[in-house]
DRENDO-1510 file (C-alpha; in Angstrom, 1 decimal, always signed):
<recs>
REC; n; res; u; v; w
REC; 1; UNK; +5.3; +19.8; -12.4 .
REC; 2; UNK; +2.8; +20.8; -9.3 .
REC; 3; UNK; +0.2; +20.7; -11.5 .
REC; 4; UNK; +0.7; +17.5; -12.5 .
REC; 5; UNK; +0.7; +15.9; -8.9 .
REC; 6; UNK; -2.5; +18.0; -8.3 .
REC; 7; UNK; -4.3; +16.7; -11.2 .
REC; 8; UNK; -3.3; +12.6; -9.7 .
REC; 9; UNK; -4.3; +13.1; -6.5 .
REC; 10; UNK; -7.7; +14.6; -7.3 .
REC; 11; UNK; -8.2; +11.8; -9.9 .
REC; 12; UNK; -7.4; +9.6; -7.0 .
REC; 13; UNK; -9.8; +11.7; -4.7 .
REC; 14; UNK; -12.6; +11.2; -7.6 .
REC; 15; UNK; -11.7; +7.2; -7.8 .
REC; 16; UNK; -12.2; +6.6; -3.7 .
REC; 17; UNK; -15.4; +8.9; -3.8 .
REC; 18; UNK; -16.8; +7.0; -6.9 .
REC; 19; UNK; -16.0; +3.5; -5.4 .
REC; 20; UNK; -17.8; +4.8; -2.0 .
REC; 21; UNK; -15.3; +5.3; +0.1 .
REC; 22; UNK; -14.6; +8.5; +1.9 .
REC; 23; UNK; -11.7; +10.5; +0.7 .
REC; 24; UNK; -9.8; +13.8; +1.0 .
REC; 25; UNK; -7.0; +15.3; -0.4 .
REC; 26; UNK; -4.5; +17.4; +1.9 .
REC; 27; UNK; -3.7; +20.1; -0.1 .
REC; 28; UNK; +0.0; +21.7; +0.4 .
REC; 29; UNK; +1.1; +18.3; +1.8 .
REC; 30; UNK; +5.0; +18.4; +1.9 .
REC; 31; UNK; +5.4; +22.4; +2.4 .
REC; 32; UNK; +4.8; +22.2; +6.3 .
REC; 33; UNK; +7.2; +21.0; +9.1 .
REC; 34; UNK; +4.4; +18.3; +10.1 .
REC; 35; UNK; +3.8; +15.0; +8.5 .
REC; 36; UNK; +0.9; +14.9; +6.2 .
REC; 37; UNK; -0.1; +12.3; +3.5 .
REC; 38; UNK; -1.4; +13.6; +0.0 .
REC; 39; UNK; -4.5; +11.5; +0.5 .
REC; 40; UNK; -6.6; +9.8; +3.2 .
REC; 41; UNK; -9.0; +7.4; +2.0 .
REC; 42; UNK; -11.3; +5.1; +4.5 .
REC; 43; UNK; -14.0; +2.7; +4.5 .
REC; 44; UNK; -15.3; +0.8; +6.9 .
REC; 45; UNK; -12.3; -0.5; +8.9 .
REC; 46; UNK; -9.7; +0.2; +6.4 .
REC; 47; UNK; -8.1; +3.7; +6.5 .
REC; 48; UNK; -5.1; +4.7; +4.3 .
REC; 49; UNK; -2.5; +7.5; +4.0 .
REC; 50; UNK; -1.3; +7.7; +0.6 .
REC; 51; UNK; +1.3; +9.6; -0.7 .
REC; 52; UNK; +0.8; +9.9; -4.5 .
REC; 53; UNK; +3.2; +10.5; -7.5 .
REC; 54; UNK; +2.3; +11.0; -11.5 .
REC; 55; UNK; +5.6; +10.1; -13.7 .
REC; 56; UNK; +6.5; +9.5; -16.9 .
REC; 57; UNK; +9.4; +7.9; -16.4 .
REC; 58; UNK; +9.9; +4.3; -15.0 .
REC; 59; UNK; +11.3; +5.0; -11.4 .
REC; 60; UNK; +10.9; +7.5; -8.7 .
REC; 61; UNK; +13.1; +8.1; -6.2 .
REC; 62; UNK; +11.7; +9.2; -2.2 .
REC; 63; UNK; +14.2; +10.5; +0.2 .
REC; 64; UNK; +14.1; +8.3; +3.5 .
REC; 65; UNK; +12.6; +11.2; +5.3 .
REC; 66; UNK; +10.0; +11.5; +3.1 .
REC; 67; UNK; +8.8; +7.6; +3.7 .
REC; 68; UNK; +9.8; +7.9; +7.5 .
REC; 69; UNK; +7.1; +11.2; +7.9 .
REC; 70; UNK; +4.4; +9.3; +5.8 .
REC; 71; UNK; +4.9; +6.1; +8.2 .
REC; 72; UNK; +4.9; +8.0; +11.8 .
REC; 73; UNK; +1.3; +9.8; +10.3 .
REC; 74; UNK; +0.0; +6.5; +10.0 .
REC; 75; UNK; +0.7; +5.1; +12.7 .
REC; 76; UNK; -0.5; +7.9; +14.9 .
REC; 77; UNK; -4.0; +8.1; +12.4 .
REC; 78; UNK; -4.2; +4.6; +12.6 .
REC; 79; UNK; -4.0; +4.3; +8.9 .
REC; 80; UNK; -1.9; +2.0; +6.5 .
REC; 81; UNK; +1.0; +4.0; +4.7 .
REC; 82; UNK; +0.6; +3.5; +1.2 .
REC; 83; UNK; +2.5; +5.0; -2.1 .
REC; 84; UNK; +0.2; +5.3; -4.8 .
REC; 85; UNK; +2.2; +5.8; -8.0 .
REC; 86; UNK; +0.4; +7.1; -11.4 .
REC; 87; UNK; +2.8; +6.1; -14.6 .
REC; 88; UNK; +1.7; +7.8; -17.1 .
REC; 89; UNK; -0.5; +5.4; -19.9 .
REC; 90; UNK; -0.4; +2.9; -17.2 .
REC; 91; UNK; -2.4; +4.0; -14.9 .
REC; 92; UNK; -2.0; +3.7; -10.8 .
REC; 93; UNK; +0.4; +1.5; -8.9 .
REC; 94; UNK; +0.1; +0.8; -4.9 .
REC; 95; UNK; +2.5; -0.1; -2.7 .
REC; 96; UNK; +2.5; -0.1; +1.3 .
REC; 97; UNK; +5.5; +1.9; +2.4 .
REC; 98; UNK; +6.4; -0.5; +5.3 .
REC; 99; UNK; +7.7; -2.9; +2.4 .
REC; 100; UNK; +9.7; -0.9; +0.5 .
REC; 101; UNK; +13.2; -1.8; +1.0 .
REC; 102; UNK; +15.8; +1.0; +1.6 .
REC; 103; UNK; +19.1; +1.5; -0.6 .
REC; 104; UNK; +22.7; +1.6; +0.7 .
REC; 105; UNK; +21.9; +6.1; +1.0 .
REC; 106; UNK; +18.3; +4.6; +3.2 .
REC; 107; UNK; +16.3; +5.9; +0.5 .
REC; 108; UNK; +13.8; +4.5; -1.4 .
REC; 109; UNK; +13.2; +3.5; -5.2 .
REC; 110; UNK; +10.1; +2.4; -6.7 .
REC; 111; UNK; +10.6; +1.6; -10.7 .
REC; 112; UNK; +7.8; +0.3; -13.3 .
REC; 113; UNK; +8.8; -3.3; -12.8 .
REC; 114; UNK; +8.7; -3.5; -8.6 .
REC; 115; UNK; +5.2; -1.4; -8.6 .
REC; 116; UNK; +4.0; -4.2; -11.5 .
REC; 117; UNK; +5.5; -7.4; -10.0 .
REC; 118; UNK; +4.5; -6.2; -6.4 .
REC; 119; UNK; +2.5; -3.7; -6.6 .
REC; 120; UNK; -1.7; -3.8; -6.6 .
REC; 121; UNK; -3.8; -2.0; -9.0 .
REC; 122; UNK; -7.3; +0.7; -7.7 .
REC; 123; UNK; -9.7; -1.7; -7.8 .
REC; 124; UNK; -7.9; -4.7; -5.5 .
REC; 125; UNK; -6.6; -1.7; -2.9 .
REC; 126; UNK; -10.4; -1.3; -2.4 .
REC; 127; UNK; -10.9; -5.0; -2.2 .
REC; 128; UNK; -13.3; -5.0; -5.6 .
REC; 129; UNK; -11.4; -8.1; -6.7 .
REC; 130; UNK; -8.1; -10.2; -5.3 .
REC; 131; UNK; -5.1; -10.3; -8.1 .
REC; 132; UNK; -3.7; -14.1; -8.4 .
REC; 133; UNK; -0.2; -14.1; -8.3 .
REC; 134; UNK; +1.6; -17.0; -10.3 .
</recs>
């Protein structure tokens, strides 16, 4: 559902802007022959180009073209490529695209238990406070 994916990202856009950091949403990402990440979000000398997703289910699936346009946009903006993933009740997920491992198809799949065991939450992507791993 579009509207769905609109309502995340501009909850994310609200999150960065409340936290004081810039932010801005790239509406119509995805429906243009260029790259372009849902979000960018900066401060100070951390940028990031996010591309977000809002599911109910536990696992979303990204086509390797989709990770490899998000990647070769960061790199030229000189941002870090990050998948920002909203399950829904649980709130947001990150995870930086450069560590997501590809399948045997070189796709990509990011379920509940990878964004949770590897993943950060909002607040430690913005560096409010560092999760200790056991």
């Amino acid at each position: 559902m579009k509207s769905k994916g609109t309502r995340a990202e501009r909850e994310l856009l609200h999150l960065f802007w409340e936290n004081d950091w810039a932010a801005m949403r790239a509406a119509g990402s995805g429906s243009t022959s260029r790259p372009s990440p849902d979000l960018l979000a900066s401060k100070n000398n951390k940028t990031y180009a996010i591309e977000c997703k809002s599911i109910k289910s536990e696992r979303h699936h990204f086509k390797k073209e989709e990770l490899e346009q998000l990647k070769l946009f960061s790199n030229l903006f000189g941002a870090t490529a990050i998948i920002g993933i909203r399950f829904d009740n649980l709130g947001w997920h990150f995870l930086k695209a450069e560590e997501l491992i590809p399948n045997k198809n070189g796709n990509y799949s990011v379920s509940l238990k990878l964004a949770q065991e590897e993943g950060i939450k909002f607040q430690e992507l913005i560096d409010k406070y560092k999760q200790v791993r056991l």
